[in-house]
N, C-alpha and C positions, 0 to 999 in steps of 0.2 A: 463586573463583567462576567458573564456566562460560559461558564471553565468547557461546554463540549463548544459550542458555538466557537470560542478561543483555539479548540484544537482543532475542529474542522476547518475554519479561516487559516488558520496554517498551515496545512498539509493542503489544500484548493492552491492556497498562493504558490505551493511548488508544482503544482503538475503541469503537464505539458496536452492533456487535454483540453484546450482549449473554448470548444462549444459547449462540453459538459462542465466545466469548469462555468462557463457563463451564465449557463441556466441554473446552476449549484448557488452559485452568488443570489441569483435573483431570486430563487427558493427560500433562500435565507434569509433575504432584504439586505443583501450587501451590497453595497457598490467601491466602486474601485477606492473612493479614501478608507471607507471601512473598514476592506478588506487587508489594507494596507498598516490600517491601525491596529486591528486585530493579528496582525502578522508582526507587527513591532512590539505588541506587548508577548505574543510569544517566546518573540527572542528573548526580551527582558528576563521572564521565568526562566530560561535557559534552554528552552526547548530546542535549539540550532547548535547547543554547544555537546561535543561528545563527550560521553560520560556523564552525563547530567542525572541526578537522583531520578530512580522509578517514581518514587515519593511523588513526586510533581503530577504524576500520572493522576493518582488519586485525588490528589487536593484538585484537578480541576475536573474529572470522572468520574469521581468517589469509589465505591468499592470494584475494583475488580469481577469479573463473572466467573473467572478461574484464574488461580495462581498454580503455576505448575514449577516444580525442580525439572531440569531437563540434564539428561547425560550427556554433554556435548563436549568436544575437543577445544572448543573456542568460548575460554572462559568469560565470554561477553555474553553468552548462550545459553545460562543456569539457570535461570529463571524465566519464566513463559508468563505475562500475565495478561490478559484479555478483556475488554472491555465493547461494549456496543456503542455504535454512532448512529442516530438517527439517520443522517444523510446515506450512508452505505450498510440498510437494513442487512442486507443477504451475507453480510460478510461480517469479521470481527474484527478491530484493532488490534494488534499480536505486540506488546513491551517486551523486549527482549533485555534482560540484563544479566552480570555478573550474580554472584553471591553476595557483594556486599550491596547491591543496588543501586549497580552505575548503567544505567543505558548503553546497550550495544546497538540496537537501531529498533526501527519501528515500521511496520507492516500488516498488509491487511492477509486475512485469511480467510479459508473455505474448507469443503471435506475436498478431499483429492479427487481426481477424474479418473479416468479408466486410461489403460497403457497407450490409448491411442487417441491423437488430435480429432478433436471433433470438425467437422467439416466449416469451410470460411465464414460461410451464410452463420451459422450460430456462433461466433465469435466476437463476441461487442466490449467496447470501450466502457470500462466499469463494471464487468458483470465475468469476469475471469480474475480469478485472483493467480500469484507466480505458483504457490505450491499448487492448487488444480493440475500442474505438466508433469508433476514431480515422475511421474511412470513414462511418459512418451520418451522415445525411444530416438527422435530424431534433434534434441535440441542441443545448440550448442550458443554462450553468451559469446554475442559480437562487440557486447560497449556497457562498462559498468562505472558508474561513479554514486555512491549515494547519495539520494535512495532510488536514483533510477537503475535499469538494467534492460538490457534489450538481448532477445534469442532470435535466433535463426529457427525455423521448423519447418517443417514438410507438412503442409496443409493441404487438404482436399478442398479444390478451388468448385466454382458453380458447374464447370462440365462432367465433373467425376475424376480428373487427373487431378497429381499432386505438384505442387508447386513451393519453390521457397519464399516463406517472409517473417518479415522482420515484426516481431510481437514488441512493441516499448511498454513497457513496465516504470511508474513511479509509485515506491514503497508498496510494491507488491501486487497493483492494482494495473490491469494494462489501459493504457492510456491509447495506444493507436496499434494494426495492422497494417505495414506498408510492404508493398512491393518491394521485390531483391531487384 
């Protein structure tokens, strides 16, 4: 079984974006048993279990693009390693673990955005990753359970004023802009 195909089928099978998730599948040549099989052998590897060896990463990824030590307070956060998915070019896979190399979570990532939300109209489903906001100045988390997470922000809507909504985030990746 084909170890990126394996982890893109599993992290598709969690999100909540649904139309891109649909066209993801068909890009792939998935369909719903497949997807489902590909999401069951997942789990098997341990991929749904917390704490689950980095190691796994690689045996289905192979090398890492960077391995990073990171200085974090949250000893689930000492290691940073990085990997590419064809499906999500713009972006990186971010492994997050411990020192001895237990999975803390998993996440996509980008270079960061500027202090301020860029306007509604450029805001799309899959092409913002969570830390791009890390500077905006108006967010606050309304609903987290891994690996989703949903903000509140202050967004410039299409007439020029700003407005609040709700940015859903699964594993880093925003999945939908909805209305407060």
């Amino acid at each position: 079984m084909n170890g990126t195909l394996l982890v893109e089928a599993y992290l598709l099978a969690q999100m909540r974006a649904s139309d891109l998730v649909d066209a993801a599948c068909r890009r792939l040549g998935l369909d719903s048993t497949s997807l489902e099989k590909y999401r069951a052998e997942a789990e098997k590897r341990g991929l749904s279990e917390p704490g689950h060896p980095m190691g796994v990463y690689v045996d289905l990824l192979g090398k890492p693009l960077a391995q990073e030590r990171m200085d974090d307070a949250d000893p689930y956060r000492r290691r940073r390693w990085t990997f590419a998915l064809p499906l999500w070019p713009e972006f990186v896979l971010v492994v997050h673990g411990s020192e001895v190399g237990q999975v803390g979570g998993v996440t996509f990532a980008s270079f960061p955005s500027a202090g301020t939300p860029p306007a509604i109209s450029t805001i799309e489903p899959w092409r913002l990753a969570e830390e791009q906001m890390a500077n905006w100045s108006s967010l606050r988390i309304v609903d987290e359970w891994y690996p989703m997470k949903d903000y509140e922000a202050l967004i410039q809507v299409h007439d020029g004023s700003w407005a609040l909504r709700v940015l859903q985030f699964d594993y880093g990746l925003l999945q939908a802009t909805v209305r407060q």
